[in-house]
C-alpha positions as CSV (number, residue, x, y, z in Angstrom):
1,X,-1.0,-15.7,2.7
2,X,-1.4,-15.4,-1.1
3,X,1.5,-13.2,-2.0
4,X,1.2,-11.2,-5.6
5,X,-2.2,-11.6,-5.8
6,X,-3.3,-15.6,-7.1
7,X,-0.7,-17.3,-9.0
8,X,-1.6,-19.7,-11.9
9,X,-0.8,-23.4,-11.3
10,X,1.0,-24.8,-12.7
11,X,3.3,-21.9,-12.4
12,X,5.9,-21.9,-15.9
13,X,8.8,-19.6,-17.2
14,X,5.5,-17.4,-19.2
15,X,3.8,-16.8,-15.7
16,X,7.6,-16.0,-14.4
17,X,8.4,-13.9,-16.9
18,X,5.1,-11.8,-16.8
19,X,5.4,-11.3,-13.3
20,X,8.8,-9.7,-13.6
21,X,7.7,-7.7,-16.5
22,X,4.6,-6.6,-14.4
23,X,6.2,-6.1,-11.2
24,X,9.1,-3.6,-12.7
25,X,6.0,-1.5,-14.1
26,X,4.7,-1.4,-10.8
27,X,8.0,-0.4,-8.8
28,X,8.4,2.6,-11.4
29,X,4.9,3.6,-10.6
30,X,5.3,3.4,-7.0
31,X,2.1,1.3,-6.7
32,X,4.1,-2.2,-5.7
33,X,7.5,-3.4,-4.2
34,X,9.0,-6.8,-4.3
35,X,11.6,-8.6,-2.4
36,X,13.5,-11.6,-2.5
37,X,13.9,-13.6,0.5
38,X,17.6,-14.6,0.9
39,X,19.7,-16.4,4.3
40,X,22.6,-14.0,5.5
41,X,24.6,-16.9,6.4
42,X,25.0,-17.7,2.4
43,X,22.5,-15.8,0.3
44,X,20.1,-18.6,-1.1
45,X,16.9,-17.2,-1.8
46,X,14.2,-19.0,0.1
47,X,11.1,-16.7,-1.0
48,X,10.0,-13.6,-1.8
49,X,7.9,-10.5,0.1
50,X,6.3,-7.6,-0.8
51,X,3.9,-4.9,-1.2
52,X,1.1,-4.2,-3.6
53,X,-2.3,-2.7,-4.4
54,X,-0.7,0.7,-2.8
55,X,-3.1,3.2,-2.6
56,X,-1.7,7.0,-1.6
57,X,-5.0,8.5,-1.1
58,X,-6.0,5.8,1.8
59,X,-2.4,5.2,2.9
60,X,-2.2,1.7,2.5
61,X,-1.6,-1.3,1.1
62,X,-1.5,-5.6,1.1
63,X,1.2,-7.0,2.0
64,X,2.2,-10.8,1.6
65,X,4.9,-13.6,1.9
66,X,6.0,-16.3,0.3
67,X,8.4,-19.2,1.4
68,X,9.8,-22.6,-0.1
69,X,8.3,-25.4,1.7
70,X,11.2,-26.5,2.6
71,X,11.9,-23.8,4.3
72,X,9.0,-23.7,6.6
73,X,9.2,-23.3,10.3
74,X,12.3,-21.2,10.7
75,X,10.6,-17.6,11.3
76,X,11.9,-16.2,7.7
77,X,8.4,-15.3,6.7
78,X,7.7,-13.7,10.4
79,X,11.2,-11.5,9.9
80,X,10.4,-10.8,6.0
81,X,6.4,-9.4,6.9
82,X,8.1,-7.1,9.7
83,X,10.5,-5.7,7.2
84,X,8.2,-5.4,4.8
85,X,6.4,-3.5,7.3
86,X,8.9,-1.5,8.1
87,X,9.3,-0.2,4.8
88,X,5.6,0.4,3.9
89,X,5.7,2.6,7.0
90,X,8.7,4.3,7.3
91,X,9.8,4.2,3.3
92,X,6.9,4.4,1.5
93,X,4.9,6.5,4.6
94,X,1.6,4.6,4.8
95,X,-0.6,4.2,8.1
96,X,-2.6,0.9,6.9
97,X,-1.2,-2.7,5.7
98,X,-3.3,-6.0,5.5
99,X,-2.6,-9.3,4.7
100,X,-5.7,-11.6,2.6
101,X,-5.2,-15.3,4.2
102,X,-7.3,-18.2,3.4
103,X,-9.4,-19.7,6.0
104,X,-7.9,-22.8,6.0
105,X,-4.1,-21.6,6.3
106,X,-3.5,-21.8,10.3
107,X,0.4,-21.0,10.1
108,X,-0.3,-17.5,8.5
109,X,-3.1,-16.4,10.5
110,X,-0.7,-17.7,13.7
111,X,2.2,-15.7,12.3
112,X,-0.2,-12.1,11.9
113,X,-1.8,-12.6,15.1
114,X,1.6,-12.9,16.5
115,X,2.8,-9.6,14.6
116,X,-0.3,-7.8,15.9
117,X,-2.7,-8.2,12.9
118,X,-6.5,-7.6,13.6
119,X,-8.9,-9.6,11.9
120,X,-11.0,-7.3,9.8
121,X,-14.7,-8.1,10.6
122,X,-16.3,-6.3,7.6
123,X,-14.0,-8.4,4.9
124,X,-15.1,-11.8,4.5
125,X,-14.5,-13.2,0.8
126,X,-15.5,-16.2,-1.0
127,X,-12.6,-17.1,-3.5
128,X,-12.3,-20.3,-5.7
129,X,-8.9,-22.4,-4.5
130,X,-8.1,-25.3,-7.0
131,X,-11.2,-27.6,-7.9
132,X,-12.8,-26.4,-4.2
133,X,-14.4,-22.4,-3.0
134,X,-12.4,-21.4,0.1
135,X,-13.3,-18.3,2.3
136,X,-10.5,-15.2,2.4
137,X,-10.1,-13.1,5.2
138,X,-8.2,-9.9,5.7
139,X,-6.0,-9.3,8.4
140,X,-4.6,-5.3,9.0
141,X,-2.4,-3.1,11.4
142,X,-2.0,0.2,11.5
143,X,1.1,2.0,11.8
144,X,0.6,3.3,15.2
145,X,-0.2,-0.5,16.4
146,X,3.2,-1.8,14.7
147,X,5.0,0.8,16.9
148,X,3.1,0.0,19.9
149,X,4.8,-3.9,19.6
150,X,7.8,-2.6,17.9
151,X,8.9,0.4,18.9
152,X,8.8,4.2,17.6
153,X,9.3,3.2,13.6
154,X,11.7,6.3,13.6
155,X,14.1,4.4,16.0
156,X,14.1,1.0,14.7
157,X,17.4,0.1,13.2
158,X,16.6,-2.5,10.5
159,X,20.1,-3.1,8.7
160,X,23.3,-2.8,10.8
């Protein structure tokens, strides 16, 4: 998944530094929300989650992970994408989150199938990725179909 919409590569302290700026405009207008990733066992932040693009009047938004390579394989992005999910639904109150993946990147579209993701038929894009043109698809799930793996969203207890 592309989190945070595309990020420029290389990536330097600037692009850093804009994204902070940006995304603390975003929180305080409610239209994005952004996580870091961190192990319980000694707090070292391995990526970062979040929500954007979130639109009141539809009741959605994207959602998307990211995770330090070297860090791939243990289930944090699976675990960060349900909490995230968990608060677009229950915090924020929307009914629709998707997820744009490219084509190419098997892992994620493993991971949403496995969280209950539907392919969206009607969204098909064609987006340039380094020197090459790589097709995008969107992935969603609805509130009602998160509940139906997960439980009643009122009843889940995320933080003990």
């Amino acid at each position: 998944m592309a989190p945070f919409g595309t990020f420029p590569y290389p990536y330097g302290r600037e692009d850093a530094l804009r994204f902070i700026q940006d995304a603390s405009i975003s929180i305080i207008h409610g239209t994005a929300y952004h996580f870091g990733v961190r192990l319980a066992s000694n707090r070292a932040l391995v990526g970062a989650a979040g929500m954007w693009d979130i639109d009141k009047d539809e009741c959605s938004c994207e959602v998307g992970v990211w995770i330090g390579k070297e860090h791939w394989g243990n289930g944090y992005a699976r675990s960060a994408l349900i909490l995230i999910s968990y608060y677009a639904f229950k915090q924020v109150g929307l009914a629709k989150e998707y997820a744009k993946v490219m084509d190419f990147n098997s892992r994620s579209i493993a991971m949403l199938n496995t969280l209950g993701f539907i392919k969206d038929r009607d969204y098909r894009q064609i987006r340039p990725h380094y020197r090459n043109y790589v097709e995008e698809n969107r992935y969603t799930i609805a509130r009602e179909e998160f509940e139906g793996k997960y439980g009643n969203i009122d009843d889940i207890q995320v933080f003990k």
